[in-house]
N, C-alpha and C positions, 0 to 999 in steps of 0.2 A: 166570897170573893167574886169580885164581875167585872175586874178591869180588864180586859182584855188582852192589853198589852201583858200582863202579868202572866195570863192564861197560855197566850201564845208563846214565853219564857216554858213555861211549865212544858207543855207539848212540846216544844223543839229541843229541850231538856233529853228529852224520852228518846228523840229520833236518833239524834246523837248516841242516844245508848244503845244504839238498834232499833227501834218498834219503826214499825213502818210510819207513814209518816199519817197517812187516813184514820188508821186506827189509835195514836197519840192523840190526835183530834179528835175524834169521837170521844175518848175516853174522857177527855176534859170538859166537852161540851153537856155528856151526861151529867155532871154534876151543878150544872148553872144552869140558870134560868135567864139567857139575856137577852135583850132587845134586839131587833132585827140586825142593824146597824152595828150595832158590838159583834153580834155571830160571823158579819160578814167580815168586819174587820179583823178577826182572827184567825177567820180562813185565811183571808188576803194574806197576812203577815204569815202564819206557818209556812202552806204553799208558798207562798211568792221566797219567804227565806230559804227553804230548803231545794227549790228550782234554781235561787241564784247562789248557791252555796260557792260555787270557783271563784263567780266575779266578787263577792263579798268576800272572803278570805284573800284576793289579791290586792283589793283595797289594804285592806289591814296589814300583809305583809309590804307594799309601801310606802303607806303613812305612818305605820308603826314602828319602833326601834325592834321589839321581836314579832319574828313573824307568826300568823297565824296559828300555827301548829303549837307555838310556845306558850302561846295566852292560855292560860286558866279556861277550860273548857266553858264553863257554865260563863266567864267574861267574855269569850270569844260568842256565845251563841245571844249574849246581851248586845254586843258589837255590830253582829248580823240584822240583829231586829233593827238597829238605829242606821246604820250604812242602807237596807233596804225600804226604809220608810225616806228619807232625802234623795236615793238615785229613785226609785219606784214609786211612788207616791204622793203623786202630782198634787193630789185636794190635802193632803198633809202638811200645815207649814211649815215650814225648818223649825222656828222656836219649838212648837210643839214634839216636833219627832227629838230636836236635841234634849228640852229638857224631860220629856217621859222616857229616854232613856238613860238619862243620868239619876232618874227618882227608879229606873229596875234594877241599876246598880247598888245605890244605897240598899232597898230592901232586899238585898239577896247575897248580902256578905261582902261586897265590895267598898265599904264607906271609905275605904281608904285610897281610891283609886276614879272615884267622879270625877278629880281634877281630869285623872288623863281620859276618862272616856268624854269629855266635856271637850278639852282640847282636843280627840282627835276629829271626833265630829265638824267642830268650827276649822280646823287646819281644810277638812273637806269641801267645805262651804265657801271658805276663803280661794282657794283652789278651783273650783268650779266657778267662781264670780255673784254670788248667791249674796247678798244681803240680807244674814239673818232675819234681822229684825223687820223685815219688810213681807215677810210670810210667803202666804202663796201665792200672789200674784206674780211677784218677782219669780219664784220657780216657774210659774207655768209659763212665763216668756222665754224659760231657758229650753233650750233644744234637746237636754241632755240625753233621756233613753229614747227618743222619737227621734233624734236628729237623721238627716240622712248619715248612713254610718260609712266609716271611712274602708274604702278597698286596701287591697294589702299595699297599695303604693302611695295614696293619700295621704299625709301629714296627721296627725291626731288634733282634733280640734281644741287649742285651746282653753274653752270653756270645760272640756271633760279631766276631771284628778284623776281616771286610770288609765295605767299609761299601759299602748298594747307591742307587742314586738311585731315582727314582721312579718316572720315563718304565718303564713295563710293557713296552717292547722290551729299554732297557739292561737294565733287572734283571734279567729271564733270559739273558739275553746274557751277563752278568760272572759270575752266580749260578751259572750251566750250563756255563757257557765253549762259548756258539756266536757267531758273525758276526748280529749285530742283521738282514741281510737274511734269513737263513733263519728266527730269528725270527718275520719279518713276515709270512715266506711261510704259517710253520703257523698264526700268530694271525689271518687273512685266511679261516683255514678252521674253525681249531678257536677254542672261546673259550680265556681264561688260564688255568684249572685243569687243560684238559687239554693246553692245549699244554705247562706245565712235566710235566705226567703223561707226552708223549712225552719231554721233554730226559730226564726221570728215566730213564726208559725205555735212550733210547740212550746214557746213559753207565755201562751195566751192562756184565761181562763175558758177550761173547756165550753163547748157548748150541750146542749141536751135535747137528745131529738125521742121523740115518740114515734112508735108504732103501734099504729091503729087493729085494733079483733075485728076484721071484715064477719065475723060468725056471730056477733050480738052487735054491731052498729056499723056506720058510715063515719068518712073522714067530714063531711057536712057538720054532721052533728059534734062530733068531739070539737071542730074548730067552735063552733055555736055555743055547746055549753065552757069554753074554754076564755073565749071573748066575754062572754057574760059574767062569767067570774074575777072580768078584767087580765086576762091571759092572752098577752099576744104569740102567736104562732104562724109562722112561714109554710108553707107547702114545699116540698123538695122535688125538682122536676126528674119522671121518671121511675121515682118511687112512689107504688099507689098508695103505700099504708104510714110514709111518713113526716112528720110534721115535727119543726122546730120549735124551741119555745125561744122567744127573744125578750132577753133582760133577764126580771130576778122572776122568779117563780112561788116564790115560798118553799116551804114543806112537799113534796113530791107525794105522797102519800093523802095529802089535802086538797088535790086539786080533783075537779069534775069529774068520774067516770073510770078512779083507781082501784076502791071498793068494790063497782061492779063491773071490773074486767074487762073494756074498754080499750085500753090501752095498756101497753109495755114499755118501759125505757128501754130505749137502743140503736145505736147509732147507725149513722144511716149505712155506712160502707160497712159493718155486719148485716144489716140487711140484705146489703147486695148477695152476698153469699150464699142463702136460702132460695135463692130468685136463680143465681148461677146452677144450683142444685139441680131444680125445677120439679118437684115430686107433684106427682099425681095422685090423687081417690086412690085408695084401695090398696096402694103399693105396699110390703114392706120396704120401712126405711130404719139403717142402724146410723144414729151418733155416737162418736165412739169415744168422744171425749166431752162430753154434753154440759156438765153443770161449769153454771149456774141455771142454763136454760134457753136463756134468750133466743140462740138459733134452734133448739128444740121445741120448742112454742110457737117459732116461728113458721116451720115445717108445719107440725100439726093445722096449725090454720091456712096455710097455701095446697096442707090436700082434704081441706073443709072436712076434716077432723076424722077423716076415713081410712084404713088402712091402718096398718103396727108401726110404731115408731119403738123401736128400742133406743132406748138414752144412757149410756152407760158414762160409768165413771168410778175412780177409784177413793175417791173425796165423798166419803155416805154425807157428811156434813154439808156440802156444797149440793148435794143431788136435794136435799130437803129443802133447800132452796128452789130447786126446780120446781120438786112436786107443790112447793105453795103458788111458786108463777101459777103452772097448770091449774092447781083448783079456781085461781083466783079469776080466769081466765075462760073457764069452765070447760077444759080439754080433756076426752078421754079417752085420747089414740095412745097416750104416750103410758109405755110400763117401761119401769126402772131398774138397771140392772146396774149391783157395784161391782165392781172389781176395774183389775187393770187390763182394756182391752188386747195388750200383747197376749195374752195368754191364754185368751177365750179362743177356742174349741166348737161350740156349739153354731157357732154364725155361720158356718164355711159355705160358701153359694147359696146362702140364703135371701140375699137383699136384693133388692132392685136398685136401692142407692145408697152408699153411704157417704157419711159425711166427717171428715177429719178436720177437725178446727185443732189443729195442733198448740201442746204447747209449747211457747214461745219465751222470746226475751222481750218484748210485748213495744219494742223500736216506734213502734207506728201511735200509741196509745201516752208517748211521755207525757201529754199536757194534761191526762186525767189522774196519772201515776206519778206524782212529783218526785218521787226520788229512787224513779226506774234507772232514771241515768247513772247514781250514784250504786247502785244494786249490781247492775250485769257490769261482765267483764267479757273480755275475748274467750279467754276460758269457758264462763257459763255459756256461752253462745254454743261453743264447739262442742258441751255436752250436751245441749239441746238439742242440735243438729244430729245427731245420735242415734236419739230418741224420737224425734223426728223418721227417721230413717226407718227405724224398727217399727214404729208404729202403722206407717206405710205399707210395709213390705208384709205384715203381717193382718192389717185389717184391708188390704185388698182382697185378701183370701175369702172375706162376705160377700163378696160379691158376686152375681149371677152373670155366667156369659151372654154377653149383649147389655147389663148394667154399668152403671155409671158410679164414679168415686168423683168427690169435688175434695180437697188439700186448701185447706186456709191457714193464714197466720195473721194475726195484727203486728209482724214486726216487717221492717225495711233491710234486713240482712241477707245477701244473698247467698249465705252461706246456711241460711235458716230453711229459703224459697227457692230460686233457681237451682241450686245447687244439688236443693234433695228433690228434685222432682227427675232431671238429668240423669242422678246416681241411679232414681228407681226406674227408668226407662229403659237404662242399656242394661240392667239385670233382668226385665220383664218385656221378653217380646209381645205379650199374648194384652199389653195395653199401648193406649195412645190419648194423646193428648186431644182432646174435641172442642170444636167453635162451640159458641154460642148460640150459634145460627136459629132465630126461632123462640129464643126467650127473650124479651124486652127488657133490656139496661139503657143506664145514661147513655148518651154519648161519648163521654169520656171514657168509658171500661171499654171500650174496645179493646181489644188484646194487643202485645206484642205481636210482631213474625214469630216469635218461639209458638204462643198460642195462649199463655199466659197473664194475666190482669194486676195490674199494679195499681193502687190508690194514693197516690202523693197528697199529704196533705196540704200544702200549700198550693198546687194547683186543684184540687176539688174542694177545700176546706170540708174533709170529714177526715177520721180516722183514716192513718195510715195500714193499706193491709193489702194480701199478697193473696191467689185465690186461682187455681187454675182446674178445669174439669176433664176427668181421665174418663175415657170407656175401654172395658173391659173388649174385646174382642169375641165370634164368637165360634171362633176354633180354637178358647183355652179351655181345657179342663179342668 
């Protein structure tokens, strides 16, 4: 089997039943062998359908006599493929998106019901002002998901079948397709123009940035053998070791200088956060929630591979990931320890720095995690925060007086970030929150007045993530 469209049925099949949505994908891509163009179209269609899962089920509970929830699930996730290939997929023509989904209907038990997914498609088309039969050209004159989009007092254009309400939470909510609580959470922070400027933001296809192993090459050379393999890549200002790749890339594993250690995928605003750190030659450093690696690797080579890095984690499966980065990488400051750092004992004023990349509800990350938004809830957040809290309060206790702890997240909750760093303040007089002062960031990281670093992804376009550096004092005991 190697249609695509089929394939992408099959995978969102699976999401729907739970599995995440990367690993549904994966699982079906292992089994085919297909052309560049199909691979990419299947991504596009999984991701793309399970990102717009709100706005696509609010289509269907309009146009349809039952709503969403009532359809035959395995019809409703047929419905999603075809409603996200005519709002979202401009080089797609309508003919084509309506009838390859009225040919996944038939094969998949629906022969009895092509009329209506046939009709609801064209009622959509008809509605938007779309001339089927006139393909893509006709779409791509249409405004539809580019348009400028309408404020909460704007009129609804016309040209657009879904219809949004007023209340300025639903709108972006149906409009963006997120959960009206996350929403609330960014409009509490950002005003409306920029909080749709992040939805906009995070329903793009990621990007992929590199970081460069200053211990076996130069950013020269990776760019050099990277162009020559026909790889274009960006420089990022500010960052010495990373480099964007623009467009398709291929296989990630196939390109120049992956084999020999060269480089790391990793985005640039995790970057920031080893750089925030700032470790030294020689020092002990403990991560305390480390794998998969990437800011463990990343340490090891900012103190040119000198010094203990302990990498802990309570995921042996995820830390073996690490330890291949490292081989692959040729690092050999880093030893491995599992378990769950709440509970280790042995660290206590041992570190010169440690580093807490907590985990999260990963807010700041949705465009590489499609169906993070559909995952957390206020709930999960408030148990995270928790755990957050504990992990703090007990892996500061590595640290040496006059050391340093750096707290990271990749989410935008302030009940994830502000919140627990606040809580661990007024219970620990013996730290405090420390500038920068003396390690070179963008310009943009400058801190709050609190003292604090935020990375907005729509104003830095990187990962959204949270990052502030504590020193220990040094009349604590």
């Amino acid at each position: 089997m190697t249609n695509p469209r089929q394939l992408a049925f099959i995978a969102l099949r699976d999401v729907h039943k739970g599995a995440y949505a990367d690993v549904a994908l994966d699982r079906v891509l292992q089994k085919v062998n297909l052309p560049d163009n199909d691979r990419r179209l299947l991504t596009e269609l999984v991701y793309g359908s399970v990102r717009r899962q709100r706005t696509l089920d609010t289509l269907i509970d309009q146009l349809a006599k039952k709503k969403s929830h009532q359809q035959p699930p395995d019809l409703r996730t047929i419905l999603h493929l075809g409603f996200y290939q005519l709002r979202y997929q401009q080089r797609i023509p309508a003919s084509a998106a309506v009838n390859t989904t009225v040919q996944l209907a038939k094969e998949n038990g629906f022969s009895g019901l092509t009329g209506f997914v046939n009709g609801l498609l064209r009622q959509y088309l008809r509605k938007a002002g779309v001339q089927e039969s006139r393909g893509a050209e006709e779409k791509n004159s249409l405004l539809l998901p580019h348009s400028p989009l309408p404020t909460p007092h704007s009129p609804i254009p016309h040209f657009d079948p879904l219809q949004l309400p007023e209340n300025p939470v639903e709108r972006l909510g149906i409009l963006h397709s997120f959960p009206d609580w996350m929403i609330q959470v960014w409009l509490e922070q950002l005003d409306f123009s920029e909080t749709e400027q992040l939805c906009e933001w995070m329903n793009q296809s990621p990007t992929i940035d590199l970081r460069i192993n200053p211990l076996c090459t130069s950013i020269e050379e990776v760019e050099a053998a990277l162009q020559s393999a026909g790889v274009l890549v960006r420089r990022i200002p500010h960052l010495p070791q990373a480099l964007r790749l623009i467009g398709s890339a291929g296989s990630i594993q196939k390109l120049p200088g992956f084999k020999e250690g060269w480089w790391t995928v990793q985005d640039s605003s995790a970057q920031l956060v080893s750089h925030l750190l700032d470790p030294q030659p020689g020092e002990v450093v403990i991560d305390v929630c480390a794998a998969p690696g990437g800011k463990t690797t990343h340490i090891a080579e900012l103190m040119a591979d000198k010094g203990k890095i302990w990498a802990c984690d309570r995921t042996s499966s995820r830390l073996r990931k690490l330890q291949e980065n490292s081989q692959r990488l040729n690092l050999q400051s880093i030893q491995i320890y599992t378990g769950d750092s709440r509970h280790f004992k042995q660290f206590q004023n041992t570190a010169d720095r440690v580093l807490l990349d907590a985990p999260c509800s990963g807010l700041g990350t949705m465009h590489r995690h499609a169906d993070a938004r559909w995952r957390q809830t206020p709930e999960s957040v408030r148990e995270l925060s928790v755990l957050q809290k504990e992990l703090l309060t007990h892996t500061s206790t590595f640290v040496k007086p006059g050391g340093v702890l750096v707290y990271a997240t990749c989410t935008l909750h302030p009940a994830e970030n502000e919140e627990v760093i606040s809580a661990f303040l007024a219970e620990s007089p013996d730290w405090q929150i420390e500038s920068a002062k003396g390690v070179e960031l963008p310009d943009f990281a400058h801190s709050t007045p609190q003292g604090w670093f935020k990375v907005w992804p729509h104003r830095q376009d990187m990962d959204g993530f949270f990052m502030v550096r504590l020193r220990k004092t040094n009349n604590s005991e």
